[in-house]
N, C-alpha and C positions, 0 to 999 in steps of 0.2 A: 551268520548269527549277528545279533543289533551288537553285541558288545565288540566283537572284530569291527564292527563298522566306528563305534563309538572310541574306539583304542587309535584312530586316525584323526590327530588332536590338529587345532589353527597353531601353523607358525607363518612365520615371516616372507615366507613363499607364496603359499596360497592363502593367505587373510591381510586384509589391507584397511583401513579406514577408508571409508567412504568421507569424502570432501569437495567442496568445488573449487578448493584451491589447487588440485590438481589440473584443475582443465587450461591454469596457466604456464605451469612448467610444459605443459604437455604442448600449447597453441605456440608458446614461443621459439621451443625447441624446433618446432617442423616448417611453422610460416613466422619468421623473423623479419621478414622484411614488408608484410604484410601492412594493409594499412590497419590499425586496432582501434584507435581514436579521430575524430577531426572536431574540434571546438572554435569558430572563428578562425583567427590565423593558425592555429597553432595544429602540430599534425604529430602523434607519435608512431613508430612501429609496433610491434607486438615486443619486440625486442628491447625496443625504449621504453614501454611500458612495465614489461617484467625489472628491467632495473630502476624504473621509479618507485613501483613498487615495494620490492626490496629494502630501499633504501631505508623509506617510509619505514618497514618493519624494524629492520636494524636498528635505527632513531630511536622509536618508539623501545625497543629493548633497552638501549643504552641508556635512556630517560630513566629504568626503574621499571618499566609497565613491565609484568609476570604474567602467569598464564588465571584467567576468569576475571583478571582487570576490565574495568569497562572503558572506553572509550567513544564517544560522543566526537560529531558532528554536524554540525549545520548549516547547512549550505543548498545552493539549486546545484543541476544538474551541470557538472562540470566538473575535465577531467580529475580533478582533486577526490572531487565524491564516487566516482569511478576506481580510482586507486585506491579508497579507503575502504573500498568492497574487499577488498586482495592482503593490503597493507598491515590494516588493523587486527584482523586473525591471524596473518603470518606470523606476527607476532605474539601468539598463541593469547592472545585480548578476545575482549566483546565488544564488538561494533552495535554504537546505535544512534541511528540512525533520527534528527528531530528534525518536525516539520515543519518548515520556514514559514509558516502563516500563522505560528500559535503564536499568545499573546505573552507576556514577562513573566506572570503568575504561574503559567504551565512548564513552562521554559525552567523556570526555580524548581518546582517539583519534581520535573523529570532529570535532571542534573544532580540534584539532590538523591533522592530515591534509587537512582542506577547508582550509585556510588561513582560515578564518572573521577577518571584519574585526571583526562585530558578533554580537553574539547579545542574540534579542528571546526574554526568559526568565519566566513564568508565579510567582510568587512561590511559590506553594505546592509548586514545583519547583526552587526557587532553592538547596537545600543542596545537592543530588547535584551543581548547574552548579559553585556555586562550592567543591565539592571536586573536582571535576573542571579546575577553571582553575586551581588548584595544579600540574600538570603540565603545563601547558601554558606555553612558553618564550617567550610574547609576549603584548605585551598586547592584552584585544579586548575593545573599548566593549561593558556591560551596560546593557542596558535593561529594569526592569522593567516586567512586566503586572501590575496590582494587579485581580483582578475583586473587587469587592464581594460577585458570587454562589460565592464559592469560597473554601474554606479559605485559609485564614490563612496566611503567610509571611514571613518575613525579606527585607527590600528588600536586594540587594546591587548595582545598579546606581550607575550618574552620574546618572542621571533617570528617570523612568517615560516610560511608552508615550504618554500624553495630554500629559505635557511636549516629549516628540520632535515630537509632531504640530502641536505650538503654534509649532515653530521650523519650519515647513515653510509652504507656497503652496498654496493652493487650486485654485490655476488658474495649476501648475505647466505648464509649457511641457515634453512631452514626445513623442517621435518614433516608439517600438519599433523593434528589430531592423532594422538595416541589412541583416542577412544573416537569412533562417528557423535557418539553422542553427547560430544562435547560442548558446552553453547559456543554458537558462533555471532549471533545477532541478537539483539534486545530492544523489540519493538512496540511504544507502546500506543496505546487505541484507545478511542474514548470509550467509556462501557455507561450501562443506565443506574452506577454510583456516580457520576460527575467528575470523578478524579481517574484520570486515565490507568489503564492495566502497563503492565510491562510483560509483554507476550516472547518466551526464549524460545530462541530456531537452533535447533544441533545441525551440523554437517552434514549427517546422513541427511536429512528433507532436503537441505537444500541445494543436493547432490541429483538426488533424485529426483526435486521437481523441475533441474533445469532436463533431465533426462524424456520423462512425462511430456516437458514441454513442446522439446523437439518434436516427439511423437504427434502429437494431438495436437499440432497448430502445422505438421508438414513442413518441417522447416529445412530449405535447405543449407549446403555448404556454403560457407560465405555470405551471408544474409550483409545487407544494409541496412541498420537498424535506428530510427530515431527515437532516441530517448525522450518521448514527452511525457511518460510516466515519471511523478516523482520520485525519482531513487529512494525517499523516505516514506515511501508508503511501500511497507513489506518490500523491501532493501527491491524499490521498482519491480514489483513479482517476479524477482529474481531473475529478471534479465542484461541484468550486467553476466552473469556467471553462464549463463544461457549464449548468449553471444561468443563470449572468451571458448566455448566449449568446440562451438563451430568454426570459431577464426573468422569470425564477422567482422564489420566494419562500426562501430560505435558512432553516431552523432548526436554528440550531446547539444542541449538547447537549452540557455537559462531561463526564459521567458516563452511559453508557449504561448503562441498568436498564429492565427493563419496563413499571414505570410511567412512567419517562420518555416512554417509546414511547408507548404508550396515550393519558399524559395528550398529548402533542405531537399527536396524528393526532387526539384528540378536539376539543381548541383549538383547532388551527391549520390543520386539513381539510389533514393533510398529503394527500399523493397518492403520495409513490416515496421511497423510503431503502434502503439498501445496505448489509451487512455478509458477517460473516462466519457460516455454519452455526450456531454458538454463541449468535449474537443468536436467530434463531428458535426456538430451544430455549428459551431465554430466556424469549420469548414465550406457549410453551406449556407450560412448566412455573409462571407466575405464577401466587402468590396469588389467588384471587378479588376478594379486597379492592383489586387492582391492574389491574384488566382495565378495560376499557372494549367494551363490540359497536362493529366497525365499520358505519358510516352510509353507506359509500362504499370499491369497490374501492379497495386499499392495493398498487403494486407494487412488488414485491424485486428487484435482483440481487444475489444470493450468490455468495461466490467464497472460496476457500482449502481445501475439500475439499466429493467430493460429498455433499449432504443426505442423511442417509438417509430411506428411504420412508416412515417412519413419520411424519416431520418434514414432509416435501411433504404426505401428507397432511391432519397435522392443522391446517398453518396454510394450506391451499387453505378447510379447512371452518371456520375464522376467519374468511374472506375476502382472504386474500391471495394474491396473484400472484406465482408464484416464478420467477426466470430463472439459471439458472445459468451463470456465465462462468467462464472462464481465460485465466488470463494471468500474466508474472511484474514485480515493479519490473523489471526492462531491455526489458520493452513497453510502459513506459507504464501496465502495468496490463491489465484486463481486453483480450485480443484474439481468442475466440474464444467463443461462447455452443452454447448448446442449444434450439436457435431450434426452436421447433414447430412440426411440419407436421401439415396438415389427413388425413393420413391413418393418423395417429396417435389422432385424435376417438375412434373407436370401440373401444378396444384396452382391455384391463383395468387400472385402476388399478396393479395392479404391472409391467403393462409397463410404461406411461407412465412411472411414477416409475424405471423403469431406463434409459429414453429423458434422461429429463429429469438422469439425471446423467452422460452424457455430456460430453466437453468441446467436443464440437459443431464446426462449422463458422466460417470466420472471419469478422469486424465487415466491413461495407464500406469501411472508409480499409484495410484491410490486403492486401497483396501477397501474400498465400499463406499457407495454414500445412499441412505434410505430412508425414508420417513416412516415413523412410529407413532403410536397414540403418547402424547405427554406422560399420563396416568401409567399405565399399564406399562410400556416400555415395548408393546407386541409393533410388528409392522404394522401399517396402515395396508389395505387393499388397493391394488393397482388400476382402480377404476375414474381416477382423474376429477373425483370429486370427495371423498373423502380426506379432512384433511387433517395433517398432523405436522409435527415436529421433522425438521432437515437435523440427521446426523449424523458424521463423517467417521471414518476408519482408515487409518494408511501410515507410512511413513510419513508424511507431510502436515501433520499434524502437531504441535508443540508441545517443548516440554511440561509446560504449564506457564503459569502466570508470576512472576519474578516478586519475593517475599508475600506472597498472598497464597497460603496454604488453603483456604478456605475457599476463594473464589476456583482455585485450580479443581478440587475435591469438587463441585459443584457441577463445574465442563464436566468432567469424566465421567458418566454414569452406564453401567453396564458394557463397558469396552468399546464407548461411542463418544465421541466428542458432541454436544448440543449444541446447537447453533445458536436455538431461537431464534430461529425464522419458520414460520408458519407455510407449509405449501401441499399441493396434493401429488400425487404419483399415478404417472400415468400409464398404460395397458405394455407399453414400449419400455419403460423401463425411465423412461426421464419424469426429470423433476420441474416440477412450476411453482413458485413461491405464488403465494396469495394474499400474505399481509406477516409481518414481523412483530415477532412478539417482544423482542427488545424495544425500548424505547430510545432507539436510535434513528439518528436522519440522516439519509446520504444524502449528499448537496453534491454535486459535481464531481464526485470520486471521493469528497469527504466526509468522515464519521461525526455526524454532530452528539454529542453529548443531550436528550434533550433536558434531563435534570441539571446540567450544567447552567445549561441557558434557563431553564426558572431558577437556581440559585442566584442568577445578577440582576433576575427582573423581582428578585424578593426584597433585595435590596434600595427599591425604590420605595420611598417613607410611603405613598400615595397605594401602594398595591398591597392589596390583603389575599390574593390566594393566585396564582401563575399556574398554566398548563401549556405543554409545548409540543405540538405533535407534526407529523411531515405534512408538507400540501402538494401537493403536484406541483409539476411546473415543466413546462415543453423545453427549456432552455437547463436549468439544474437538475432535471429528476424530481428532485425533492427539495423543497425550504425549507425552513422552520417558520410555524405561525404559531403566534403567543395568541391565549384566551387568558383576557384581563378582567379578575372582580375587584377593582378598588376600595380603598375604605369609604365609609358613609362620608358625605360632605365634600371627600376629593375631587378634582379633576386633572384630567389629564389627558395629554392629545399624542395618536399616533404619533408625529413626530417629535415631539417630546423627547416619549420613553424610547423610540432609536434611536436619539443623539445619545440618551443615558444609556443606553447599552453600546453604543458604538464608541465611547471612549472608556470601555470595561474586559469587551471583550474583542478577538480577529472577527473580520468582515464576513467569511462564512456561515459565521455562528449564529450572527445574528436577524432576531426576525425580521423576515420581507412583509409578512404582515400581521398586524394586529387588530384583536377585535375583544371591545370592551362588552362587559355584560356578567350576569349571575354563572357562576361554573355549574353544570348537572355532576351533582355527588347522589354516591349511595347512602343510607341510612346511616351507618357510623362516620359518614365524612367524607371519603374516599372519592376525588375525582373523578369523574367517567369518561377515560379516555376516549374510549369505542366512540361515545356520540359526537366529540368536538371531533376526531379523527374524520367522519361523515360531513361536520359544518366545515373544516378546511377545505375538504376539495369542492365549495359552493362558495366558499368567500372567496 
């Protein structure tokens, strides 16, 4: 009978929180002497790593910081930011995670608006923080990161990072998450208001999508992994945790460059690293003097726009292994790939490479992903020309959008998270994007804002109406290209308006090109994205 079953209640035996701060107690306990990090000179165990860590937590408790505190970071990819993966939750906080290319203005808001306690800040990054903590109407303990292997900076902290850790336990006494669904991270995205979201990740997802991830990328034990995904972009799609899970080998990189890469997979027999289309271009536009043959299959997953052909094939005849994912920060990250089937083998290289950028089907921790009519909410028809709305279902999905009750209600509609992104579904079961209905631009793995970018180009006295749409580009994916209608009697010269934006806004953001002339509006006013969208990729 259901009620004898229901009368076998969760206790402390058989119910656990799901977290991926377990997969450290769990990696150090078994391979302690493992190697877990190498950054430049420096090398920790798995074992030295769990009590840096620790320490880190301890610290942070002994500071004051409690449990839903936020904590902030800004840094590249170095063991610090790695520990703060582990650190800042142990501490039963919110890790979030900012992205070292944003400008002072965004840096203020987002420090602001997380309610950040603390921020663990990179020196070489320490002006834009502490012109950014001038706006900000409280005060929040600085901690510097001094690397040795990295330019040079101004200390504006109470202590460094190695100071914090000296006030911290080794063999801190810590529990994780009473609840999975506790936040662990707070990441925020640019969205098509201009002012970035703050997107919250619980435990469970990102328990589960290092689990998912294993699965769906074949990962085996002990992986060599180089970190040239930004840890601040969906906390590196959750392959710090993904790694620790395996007892992989970490190589962090502050600066991705091709040599970087090369020399890292030549030294350290990486095995898998991650980025965005941009790196693999990267790779095969290197100097000779920069190369290295590889000795051993190298796997990728790419994710922020698809590879073009040319690109799958020249770094397949390099020897790498390309997997292409999707997914956005409010999934966690990657939650759909373009898994290949065996009956794909025989098909011509430019099938394949049309196959292979698809956005494929979904990871195994994920509950669904399927396109629907916008309108209606029905599925679309699996016939790979009808097209509709991409919308997710899963654990890996977020809790919502952090004080924005409004935008949160908006994502959730009918037990589906909305992407907007525009694609069709095809007879198999995968998904193709065919045009996004956000007005976002991915540039090199990053989210442009493009109402961001017309709000600095509005601000030039000379321009009377800004539009900002993606243009191709073989090297980024996507740019941002401004359509400029000045006011009567103005002028003004592409270069001009990108020096006026390039001392306003980060290098990404801004347009590679621009093009003066009348905007096409509808009858009440209304810009017509559609048709300049068509004139970018001709200019």
């Amino acid at each position: 009978m259901d009620a004898e079953y229901e009368a076998l209640g969760k206790n402390g035996a058989n119910h656990q929180a799901l977290s991926p701060l377990s997969f450290l107690r769990r990696t150090a306990d078994i391979f302690p002497d493992r190697l877990a990090v190498i950054y430049e000179d420096r090398r920790y165990s798995w074992a030295e790593t769990y009590a840096r860590v620790r320490r880190l937590a301890s610290a942070l408790a002994r500071r004051g910081i409690r449990k839903g505190d936020t904590v902030s970071i800004m840094a590249p990819n170095t063991p610090e930011m790695f520990e703060a993966h582990f650190g800042i939750p142990m501490a039963d906080a919110v890790l979030n995670t900012i992205n070292t290319r944003l400008e002072v203005e965004t840096v203020a808001y987002i420090l602001d608006h997380s309610d950040a306690k603390v921020v663990l800040v990179d020196s070489a990054l320490s002006a834009v923080v502490a012109e950014a903590l001038k706006s900000v109407a409280r005060d929040i303990l600085v901690v510097d990161i001094v690397d040795a292997a990295g330019p040079a900076g101004e200390r504006i902290g109470a202590l460094d990072y190695e100071a914090l850790l000296a006030e911290g336990d080794p063999d801190f006494v810590w529990n994780g998450p009473a609840d999975e669904w506790q936040a662990l991270a707070l990441n925020y995205t640019s969205g098509t208001s201009g002012r970035p979201k703050g997107v919250v990740y619980h435990h469970r997802g990102s328990y589960l999508m290092s689990m998912g991830t294993v699965v769906a990328w074949e990962l085996p034990r002990h992986p060599t992994y180089l970190y040239t995904v930004p840890m601040f972009h969906c906390n590196g799609w959750g392959h710090a945790w993904t790694m620790t899970l395996l007892a992989g080998t970490i190589v962090c990189n502050r600066a991705v460059s091709a040599k970087a890469v090369f020399d890292a997979i030549h030294n350290h027999e990486v095995t898998h690293f991650g980025g965005a289309p941009i790196v693999l271009s990267m790779l095969i536009d290197a100097p000779e003097e920069d190369r290295k043959p590889l000795e051993h299959p190298v796997k990728v997953m790419t994710a922020g726009a698809p590879p073009p052909a040319a690109v799958l094939e020249k770094t397949r005849a390099m020897g790498f292994e390309v997997m292409q994912v999707y997914g956005l920060t409010e999934t966690f990250g990657h939650v759909t790939q373009a898994l290949w089937r065996e009956d794909w083998d025989d098909l011509d290289f430019a099938e394949q490479a049309e196959l292979q950028s698809w956005q494929g089907v979904s990871f195994p921790m994920n509950e669904g992903a399927a396109v629907i009519d916008r309108e209606t909410g029905e599925l679309r028809p699996r016939d790979g020309e009808t097209q509709g709305e991409i919308v997710i279902r899963g654990n890996t999905v977020m809790k919502g959008y952090y004080k924005s009750p409004e935008a949160t209600q908006e994502a959730f509609v009918d037990g589906w998270f909305r992407t907007g992104d525009a694609a069709v579904w095809h007879a198999n079961g995968y998904i193709q994007i065919k045009d996004r209905l956000k007005d976002v631009i991915i540039s090199g793995g990053e989210n442009v804002s493009s109402v961001e970018v017309e709000g600095v180009l509005y601000r030039h006295p000379a321009v009377a109406a800004a539009a900002v749409v993606a243009k191709p580009d073989d090297k980024w994916g996507e740019v941002p290209c401004a359509f400029i209608e000045l006011k009567a009697g103005e002028r003004l010269s592409e270069e001009e308006l990108i020096e006026f934006c390039r001392e306003r806004m980060a290098g990404f953001k801004r347009p590679k090109k621009i093009v003066f002339g009348e905007l096409p509006k509808t009858a009440t006013g209304k810009i017509q994205k559609f048709v300049l969208r068509e004139e970018a990729r001709k200019a």
